[in-house]
C-alpha positions as a printed NumPy array, in Angstrom:
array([[ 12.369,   8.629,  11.19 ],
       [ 12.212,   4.952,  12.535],
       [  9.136,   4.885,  14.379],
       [  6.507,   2.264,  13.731],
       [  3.429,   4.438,  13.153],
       [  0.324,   4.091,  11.519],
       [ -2.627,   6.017,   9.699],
       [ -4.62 ,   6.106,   6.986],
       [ -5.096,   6.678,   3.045],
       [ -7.992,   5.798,   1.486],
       [ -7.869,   3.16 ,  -1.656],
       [-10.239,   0.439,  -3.321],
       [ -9.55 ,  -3.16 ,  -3.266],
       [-11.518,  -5.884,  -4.988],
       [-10.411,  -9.731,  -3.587],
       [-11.801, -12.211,  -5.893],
       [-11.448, -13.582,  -9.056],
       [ -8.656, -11.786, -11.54 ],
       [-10.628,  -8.76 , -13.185],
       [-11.089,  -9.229, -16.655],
       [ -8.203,  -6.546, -17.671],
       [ -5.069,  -8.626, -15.665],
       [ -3.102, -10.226, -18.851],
       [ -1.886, -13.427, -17.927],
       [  1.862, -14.026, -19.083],
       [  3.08 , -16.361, -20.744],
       [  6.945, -18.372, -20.638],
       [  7.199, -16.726, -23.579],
       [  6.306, -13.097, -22.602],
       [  8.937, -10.162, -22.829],
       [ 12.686, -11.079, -22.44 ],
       [ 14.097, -10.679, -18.763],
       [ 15.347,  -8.071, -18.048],
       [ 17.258,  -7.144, -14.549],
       [ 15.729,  -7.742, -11.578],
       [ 15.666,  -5.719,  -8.452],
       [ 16.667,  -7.092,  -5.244],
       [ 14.618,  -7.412,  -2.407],
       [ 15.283,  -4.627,  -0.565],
       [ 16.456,  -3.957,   2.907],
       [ 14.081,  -4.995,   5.656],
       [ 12.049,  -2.519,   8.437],
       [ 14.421,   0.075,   6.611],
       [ 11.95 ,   2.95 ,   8.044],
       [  8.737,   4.254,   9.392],
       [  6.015,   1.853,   8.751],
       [  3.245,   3.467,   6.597],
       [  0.518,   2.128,   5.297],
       [ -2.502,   2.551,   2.663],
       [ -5.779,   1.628,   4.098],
       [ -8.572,  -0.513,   1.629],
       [-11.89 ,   0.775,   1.663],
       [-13.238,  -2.49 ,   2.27 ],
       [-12.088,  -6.383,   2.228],
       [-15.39 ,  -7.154,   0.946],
       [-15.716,  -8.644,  -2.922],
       [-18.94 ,  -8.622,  -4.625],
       [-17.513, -12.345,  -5.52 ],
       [-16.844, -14.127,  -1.494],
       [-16.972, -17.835,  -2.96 ],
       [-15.524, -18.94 ,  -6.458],
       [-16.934, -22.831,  -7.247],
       [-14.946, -25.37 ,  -9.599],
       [-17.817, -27.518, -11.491],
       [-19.72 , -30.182,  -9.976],
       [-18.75 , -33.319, -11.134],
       [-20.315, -36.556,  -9.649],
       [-22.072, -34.211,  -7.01 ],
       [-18.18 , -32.99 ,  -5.859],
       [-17.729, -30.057,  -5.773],
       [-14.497, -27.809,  -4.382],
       [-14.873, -23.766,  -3.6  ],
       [-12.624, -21.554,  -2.345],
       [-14.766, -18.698,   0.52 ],
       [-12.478, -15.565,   0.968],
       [-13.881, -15.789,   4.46 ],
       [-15.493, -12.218,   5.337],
       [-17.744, -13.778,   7.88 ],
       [-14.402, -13.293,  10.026],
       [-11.329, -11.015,   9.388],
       [ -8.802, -13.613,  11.031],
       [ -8.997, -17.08 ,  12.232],
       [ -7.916, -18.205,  15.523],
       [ -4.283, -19.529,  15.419],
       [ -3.502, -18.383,  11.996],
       [ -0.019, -18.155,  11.176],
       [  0.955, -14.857,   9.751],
       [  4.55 , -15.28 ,  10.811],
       [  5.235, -19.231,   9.429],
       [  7.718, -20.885,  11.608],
       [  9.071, -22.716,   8.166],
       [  9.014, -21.63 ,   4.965],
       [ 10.058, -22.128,   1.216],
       [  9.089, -18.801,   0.115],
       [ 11.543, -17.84 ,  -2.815],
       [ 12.695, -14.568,  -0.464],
       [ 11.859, -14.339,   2.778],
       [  9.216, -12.187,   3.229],
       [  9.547,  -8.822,   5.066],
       [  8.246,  -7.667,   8.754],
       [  5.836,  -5.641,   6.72 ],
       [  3.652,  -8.441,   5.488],
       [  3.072, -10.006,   9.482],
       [  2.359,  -6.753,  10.442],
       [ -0.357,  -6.281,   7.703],
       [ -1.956,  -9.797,   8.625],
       [ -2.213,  -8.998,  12.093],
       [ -3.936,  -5.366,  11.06 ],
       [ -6.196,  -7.452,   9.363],
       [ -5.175,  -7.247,   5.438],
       [ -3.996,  -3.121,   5.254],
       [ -1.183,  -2.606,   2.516],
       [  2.513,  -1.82 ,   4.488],
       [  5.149,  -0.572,   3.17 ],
       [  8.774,   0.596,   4.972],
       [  9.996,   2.903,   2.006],
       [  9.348,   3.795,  -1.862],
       [ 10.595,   0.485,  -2.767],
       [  8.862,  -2.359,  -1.15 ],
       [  4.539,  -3.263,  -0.124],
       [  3.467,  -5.821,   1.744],
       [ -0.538,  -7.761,   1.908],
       [ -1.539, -10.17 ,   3.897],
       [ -5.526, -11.072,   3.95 ],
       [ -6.301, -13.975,   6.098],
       [ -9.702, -16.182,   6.833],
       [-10.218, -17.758,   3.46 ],
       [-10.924, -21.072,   3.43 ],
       [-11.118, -24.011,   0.57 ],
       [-13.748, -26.245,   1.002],
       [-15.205, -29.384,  -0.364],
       [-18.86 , -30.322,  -0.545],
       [-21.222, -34.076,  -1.946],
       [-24.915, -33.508,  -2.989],
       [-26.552, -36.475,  -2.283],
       [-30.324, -36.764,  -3.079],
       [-30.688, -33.185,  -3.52 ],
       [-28.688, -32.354,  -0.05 ],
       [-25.328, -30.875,   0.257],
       [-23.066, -31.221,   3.129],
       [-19.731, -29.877,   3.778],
       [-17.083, -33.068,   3.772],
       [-13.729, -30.986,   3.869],
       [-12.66 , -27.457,   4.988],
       [ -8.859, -26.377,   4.642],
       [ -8.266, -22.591,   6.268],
       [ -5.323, -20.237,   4.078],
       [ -3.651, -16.918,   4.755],
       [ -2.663, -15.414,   1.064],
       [  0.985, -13.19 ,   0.998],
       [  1.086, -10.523,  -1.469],
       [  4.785,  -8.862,  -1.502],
       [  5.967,  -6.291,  -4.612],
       [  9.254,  -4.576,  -4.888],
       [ 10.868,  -2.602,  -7.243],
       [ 13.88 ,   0.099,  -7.905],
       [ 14.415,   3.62 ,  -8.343],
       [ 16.457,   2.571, -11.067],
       [ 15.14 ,  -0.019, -12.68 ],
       [ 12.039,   0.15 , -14.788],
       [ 11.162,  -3.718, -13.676],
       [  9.635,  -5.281, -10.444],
       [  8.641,  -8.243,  -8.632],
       [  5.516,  -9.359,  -6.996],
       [  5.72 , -12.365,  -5.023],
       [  2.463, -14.143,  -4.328],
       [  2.093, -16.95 ,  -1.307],
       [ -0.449, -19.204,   0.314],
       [  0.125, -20.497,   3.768],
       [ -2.292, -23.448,   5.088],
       [ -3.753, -23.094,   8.653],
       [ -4.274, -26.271,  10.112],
       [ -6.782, -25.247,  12.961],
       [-10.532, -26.154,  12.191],
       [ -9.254, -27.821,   8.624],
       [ -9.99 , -31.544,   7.593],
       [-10.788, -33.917,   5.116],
       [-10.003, -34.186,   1.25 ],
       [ -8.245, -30.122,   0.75 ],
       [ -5.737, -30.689,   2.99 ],
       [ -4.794, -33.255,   0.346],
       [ -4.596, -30.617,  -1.625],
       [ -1.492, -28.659,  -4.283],
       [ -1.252, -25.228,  -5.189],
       [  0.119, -23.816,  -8.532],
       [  0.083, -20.19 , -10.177],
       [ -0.37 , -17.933, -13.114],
       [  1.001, -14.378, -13.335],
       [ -0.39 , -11.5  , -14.937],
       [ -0.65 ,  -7.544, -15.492],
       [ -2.706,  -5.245, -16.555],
       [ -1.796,  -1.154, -17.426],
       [  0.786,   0.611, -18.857],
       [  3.223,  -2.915, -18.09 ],
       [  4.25 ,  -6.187, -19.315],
       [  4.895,  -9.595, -18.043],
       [  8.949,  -9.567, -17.325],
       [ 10.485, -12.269, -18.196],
       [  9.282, -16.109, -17.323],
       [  7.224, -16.549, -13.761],
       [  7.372, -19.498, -11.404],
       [  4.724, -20.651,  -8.731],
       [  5.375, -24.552,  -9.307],
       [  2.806, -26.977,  -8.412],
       [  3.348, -27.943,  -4.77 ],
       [  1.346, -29.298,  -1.965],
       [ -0.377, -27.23 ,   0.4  ],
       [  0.886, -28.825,   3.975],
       [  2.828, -28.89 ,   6.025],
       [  0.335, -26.431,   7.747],
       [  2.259, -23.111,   8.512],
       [  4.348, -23.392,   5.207],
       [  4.808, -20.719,   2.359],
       [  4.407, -22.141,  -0.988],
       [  4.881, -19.046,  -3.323],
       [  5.926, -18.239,  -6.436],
       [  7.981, -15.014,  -8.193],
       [  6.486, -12.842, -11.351],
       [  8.079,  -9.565, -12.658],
       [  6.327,  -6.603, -14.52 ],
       [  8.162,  -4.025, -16.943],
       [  6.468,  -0.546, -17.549],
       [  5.825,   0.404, -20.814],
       [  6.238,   4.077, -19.592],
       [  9.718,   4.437, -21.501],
       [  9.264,   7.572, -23.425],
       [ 11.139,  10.708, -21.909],
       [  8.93 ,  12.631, -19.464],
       [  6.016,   9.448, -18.917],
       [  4.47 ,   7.793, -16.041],
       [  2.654,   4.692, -15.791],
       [  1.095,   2.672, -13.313],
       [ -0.006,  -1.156, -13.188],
       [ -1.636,  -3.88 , -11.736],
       [ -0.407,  -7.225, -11.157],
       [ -1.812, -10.396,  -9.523],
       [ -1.415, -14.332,  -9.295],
       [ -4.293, -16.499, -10.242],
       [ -3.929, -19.69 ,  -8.143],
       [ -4.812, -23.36 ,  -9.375],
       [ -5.887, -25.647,  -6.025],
       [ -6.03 , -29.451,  -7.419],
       [ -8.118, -32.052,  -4.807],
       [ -8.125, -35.353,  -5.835],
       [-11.287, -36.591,  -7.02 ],
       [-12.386, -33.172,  -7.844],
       [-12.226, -30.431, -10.622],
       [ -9.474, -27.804,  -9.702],
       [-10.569, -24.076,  -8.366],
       [ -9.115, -21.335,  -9.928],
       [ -8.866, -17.939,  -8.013],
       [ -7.18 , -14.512,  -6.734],
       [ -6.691, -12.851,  -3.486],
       [ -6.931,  -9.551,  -5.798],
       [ -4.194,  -7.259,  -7.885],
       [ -2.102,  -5.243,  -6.318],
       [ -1.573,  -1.562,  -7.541],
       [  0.838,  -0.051,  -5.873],
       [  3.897,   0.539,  -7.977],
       [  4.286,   3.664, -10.581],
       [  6.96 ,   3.882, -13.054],
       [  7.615,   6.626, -14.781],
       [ 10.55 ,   8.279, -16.782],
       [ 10.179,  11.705, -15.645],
       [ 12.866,  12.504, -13.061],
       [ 15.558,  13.95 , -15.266],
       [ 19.08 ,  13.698, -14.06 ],
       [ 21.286,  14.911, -11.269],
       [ 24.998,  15.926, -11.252],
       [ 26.66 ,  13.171, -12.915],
       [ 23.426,  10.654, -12.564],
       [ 21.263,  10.373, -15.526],
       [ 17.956,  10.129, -16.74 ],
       [ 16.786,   6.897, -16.544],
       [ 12.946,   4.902, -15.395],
       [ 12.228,   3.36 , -12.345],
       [  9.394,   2.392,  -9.995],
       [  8.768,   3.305,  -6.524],
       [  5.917,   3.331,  -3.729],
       [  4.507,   6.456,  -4.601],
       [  2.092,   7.171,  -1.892],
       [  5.066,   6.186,   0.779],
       [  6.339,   9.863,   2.465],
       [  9.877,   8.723,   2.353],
       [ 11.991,  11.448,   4.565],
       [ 14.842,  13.869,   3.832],
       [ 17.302,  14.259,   6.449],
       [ 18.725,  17.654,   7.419],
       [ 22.015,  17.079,   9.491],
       [ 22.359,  19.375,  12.76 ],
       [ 25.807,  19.295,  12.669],
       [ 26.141,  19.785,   8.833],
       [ 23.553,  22.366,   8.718],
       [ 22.689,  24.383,  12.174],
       [ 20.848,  26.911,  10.856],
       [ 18.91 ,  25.11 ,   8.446],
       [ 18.145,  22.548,  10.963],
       [ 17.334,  24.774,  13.688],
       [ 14.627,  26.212,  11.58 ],
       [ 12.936,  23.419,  10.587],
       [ 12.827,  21.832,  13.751],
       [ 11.232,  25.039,  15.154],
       [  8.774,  25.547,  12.442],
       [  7.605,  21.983,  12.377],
       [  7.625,  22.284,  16.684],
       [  4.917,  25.344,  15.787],
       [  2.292,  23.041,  13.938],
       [  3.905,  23.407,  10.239],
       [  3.388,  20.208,   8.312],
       [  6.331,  17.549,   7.38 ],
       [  6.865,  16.3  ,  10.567],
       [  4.949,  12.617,  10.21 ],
       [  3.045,  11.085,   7.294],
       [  0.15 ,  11.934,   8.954],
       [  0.48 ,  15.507,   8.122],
       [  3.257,  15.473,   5.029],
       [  4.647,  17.791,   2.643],
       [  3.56 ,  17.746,  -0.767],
       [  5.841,  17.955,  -3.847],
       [  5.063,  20.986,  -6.52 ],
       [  6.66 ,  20.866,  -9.738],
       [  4.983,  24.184, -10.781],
       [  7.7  ,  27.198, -10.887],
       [  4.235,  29.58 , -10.238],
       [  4.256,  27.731,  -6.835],
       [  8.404,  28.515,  -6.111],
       [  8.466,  31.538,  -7.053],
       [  5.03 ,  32.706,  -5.21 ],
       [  5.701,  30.274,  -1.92 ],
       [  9.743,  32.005,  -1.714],
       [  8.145,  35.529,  -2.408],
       [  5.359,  35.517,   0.259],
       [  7.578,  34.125,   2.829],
       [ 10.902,  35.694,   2.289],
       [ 10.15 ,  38.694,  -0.157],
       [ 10.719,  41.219,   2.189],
       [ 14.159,  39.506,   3.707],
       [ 16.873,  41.894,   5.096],
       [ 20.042,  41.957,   3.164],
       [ 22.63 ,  40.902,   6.058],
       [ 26.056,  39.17 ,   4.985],
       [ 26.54 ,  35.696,   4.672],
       [ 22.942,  35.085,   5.42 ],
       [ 19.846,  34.177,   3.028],
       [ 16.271,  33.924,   3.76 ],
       [ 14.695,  30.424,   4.304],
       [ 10.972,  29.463,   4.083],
       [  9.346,  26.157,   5.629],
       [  7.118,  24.805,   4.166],
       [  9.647,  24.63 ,   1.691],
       [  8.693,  26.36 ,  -2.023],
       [  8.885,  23.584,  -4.05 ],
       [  5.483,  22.666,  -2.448],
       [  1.994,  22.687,  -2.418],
       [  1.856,  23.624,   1.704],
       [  3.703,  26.934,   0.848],
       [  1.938,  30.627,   1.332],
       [  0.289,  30.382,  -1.658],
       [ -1.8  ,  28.079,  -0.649],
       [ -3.33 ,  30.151,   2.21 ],
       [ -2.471,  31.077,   6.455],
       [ -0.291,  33.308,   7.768],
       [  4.327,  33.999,   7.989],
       [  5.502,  33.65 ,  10.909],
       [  9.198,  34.058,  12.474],
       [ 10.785,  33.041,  15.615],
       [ 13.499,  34.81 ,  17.95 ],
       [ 16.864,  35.439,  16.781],
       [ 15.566,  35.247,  12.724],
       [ 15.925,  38.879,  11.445],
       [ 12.559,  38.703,  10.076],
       [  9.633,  40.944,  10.452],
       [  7.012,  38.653,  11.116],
       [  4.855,  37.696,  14.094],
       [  6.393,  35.153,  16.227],
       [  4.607,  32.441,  18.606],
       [  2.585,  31.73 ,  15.872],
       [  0.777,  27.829,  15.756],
       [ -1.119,  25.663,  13.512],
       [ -0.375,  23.731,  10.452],
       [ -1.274,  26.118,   7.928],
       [  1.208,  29.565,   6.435],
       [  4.983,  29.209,   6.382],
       [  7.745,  30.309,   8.31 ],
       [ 10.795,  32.839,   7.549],
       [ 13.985,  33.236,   8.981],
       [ 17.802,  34.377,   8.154],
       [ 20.159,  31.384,   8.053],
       [ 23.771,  30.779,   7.063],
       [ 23.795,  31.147,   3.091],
       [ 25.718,  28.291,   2.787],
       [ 23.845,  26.245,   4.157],
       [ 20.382,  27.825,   1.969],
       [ 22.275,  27.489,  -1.362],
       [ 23.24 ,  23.431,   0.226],
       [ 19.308,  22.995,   0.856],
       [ 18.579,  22.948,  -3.009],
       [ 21.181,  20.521,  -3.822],
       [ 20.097,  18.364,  -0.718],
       [ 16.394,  18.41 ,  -2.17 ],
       [ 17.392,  17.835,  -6.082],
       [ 18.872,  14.652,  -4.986],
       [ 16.401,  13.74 ,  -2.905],
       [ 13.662,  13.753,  -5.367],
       [ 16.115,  11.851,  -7.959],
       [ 16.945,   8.972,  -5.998],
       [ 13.65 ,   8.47 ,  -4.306],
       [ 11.478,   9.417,  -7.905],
       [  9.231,  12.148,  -5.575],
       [  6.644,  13.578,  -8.5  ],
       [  4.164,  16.236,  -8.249],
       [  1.913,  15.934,  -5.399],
       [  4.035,  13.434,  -4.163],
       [  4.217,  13.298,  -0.357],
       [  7.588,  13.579,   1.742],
       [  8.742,  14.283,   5.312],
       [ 11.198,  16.505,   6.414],
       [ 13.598,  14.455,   9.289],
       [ 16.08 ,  16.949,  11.644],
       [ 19.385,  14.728,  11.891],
       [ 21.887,  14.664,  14.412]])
């Protein structure tokens, strides 16, 4: 599926200062290991995972007077997105380009894209550094310089390492005075079942030209090694902004938490076991080939055309690991199955899933299926039956084992099922 869609799932975000559990790294932190490489861009249906709010219980983070100067950096909730900002800068010296994903997320007003299991995307926009003088016991406002911050992470199915790119951008309408002046350097850290990868690099540099990336490049390594675990993590930059004639601010547009690692795949054929880190709330899709698979295909296409889930992420399948659940989804849908040659029962939802039978509606069948079971049937809930080639059923389970190897689909995992041509 290559539609640019959109919907919801719920999650908490705090912008602010770095909680108290993100571990800064060090250049002396673990050894570097391999690196994953950015991956393909817009490689599928857009998704994203919706904040619960943009809102800090910290808006304004304050460097110390000195001299009655005094430098702040406001996260800017009084507005979600400034006039004119740039989320798509026409120059940049980002250390990768940044993906479609993250213009998309600034224009949506800070939402957390992602375009498969291997790559997210932030953008929050409307924060503003600012400079103030108390004079006589009254404070004015003498400078105001308007920034976009770029969050981007990606990782590997078969790596157990990956790479969050942090960037500030400077907006030059409504700034002036002495933060425009102003350079930018960062810190990296983690916090969770990870480590600091290696040696991270956000170099001091200056903050215009207006519409320019300065970022830097850290990389996390779970700790979730052991056969069988799964770990998640946080990471996030903690930016330095130096103004001359003032002391420097120190803050973060907030951690991102949206890679889980985990060494509990097993192999497949000739692959083997090994970690990796993926997107895990992303519904990447499995594609069943019309002209590979008729039968198959022809099911599933008129199952999910009846209201059965799997279609879009909207309304996706859901991963069971639990045999209970395979052997009770298979036996409710297809228990009573004619024996006919060459052919084999299939069930959609498939069994390996928590949207099976067992989990409540109603079978139903469609013409030409061999199975006794009401047809013109609708809704999203029961499970469908029907006789296909058995070829093509016994093909299905090799089709799905790889699927959920190379893309690192869990329990309760989400996925979509795509008919091919």
């Amino acid at each position: 599926m290559h539609r640019r869609t959109a919907s919801k799932i719920m999650a908490t975000f705090i912008a602010g200062i770095l909680a108290a559990n993100i571990v800064p790294g060090s250049a002396t932190a673990s050894s570097q290991s391999d690196q994953p490489a950015p991956p393909a861009q817009n490689v599928g249906e857009v998704q994203y995972r919706r904040q619960a709010a943009a809102r800090s219980s910290v808006d304004t983070v304050c460097s110390p007077s000195t001299s009655g100067k005094q430098a702040c950096l406001n996260f800017g909730y009084e507005r979600e997105k400034k006039a004119g900002s740039r989320t798509v800068p026409p120059t940049t010296s980002a250390v990768n380009p940044y993906p479609q994903i993250c213009a998309d997320s600034g224009t949506d007003g800070g939402v957390i894209y992602a375009d498969s299991r291997k790559q997210v995307c932030r953008v929050l926009t409307g924060a503003y550094l600012y400079t103030t003088q108390t004079t006589g016991g009254v404070t004015r406002e003498t400078g105001r310089l308007y920034i976009d911050f770029w969050d981007w992470t990606y990782s590997s199915p078969d790596l157990p390492n990956w790479n969050h790119q942090g960037g500030v951008v400077a907006v030059q309408l409504g700034s002036y005075g002495p933060p425009t002046a102003s350079t930018v350097t960062g810190s990296f850290g983690v916090a969770g079942q990870c480590t600091v990868n290696g040696n991270f690099s956000f170099p001091s540099q200056p903050m215009l030209p207006y519409g320019t990336i300065r970022s830097g490049e850290g990389s996390a390594r779970t700790t979730a090694l052991a056969a069988g675990a799964v770990g998640t993590c946080s990471t996030a930059w903690s930016l330095t902004w130096a103004i001359p004639g003032y002391n420097p601010v120190v803050a973060s547009a907030g951690a991102l938490s949206e890679i889980r690692c985990d060494n509990a795949v097993g192999g497949y054929l000739q692959n083997p076991v090994r970690p990796g880190c993926v997107v895990p709330w992303y519904a990447e899709s499995v594609v069943y080939s019309q002209s590979r698979y008729p039968s198959l295909a022809s099911h599933v296409a008129r199952a999910q055309a009846s209201g059965l889930p799997g279609l879009n992420w909207a309304d996706p399948l859901f991963r069971s690991t639990d045999p209970a659940d395979e052997s009770t989804n298979r036996a409710l849908a297809c228990g009573d199955a004619p024996s006919l040659p060459g052919l084999s029962c299939d069930e959609y939802p498939l069994a390996t899933t928590y949207n099976g039978l067992r989990y409540g509606g109603t079978r139903r069948t469609f013409t030409g299926c061999q199975i006794n079971a009401p047809t013109n049937v609708t809704g999203r809930l029961g499970a469908s039956a029907c006789m296909i080639t058995a070829s093509e059923n016994s093909a299905q389970g090799g089709l799905m084992s790889g699927f959920y190897y190379f893309n690192r689909v869990l329990d309760t995992d989400p996925f979509l099922v795509e008919v091919g041509p």
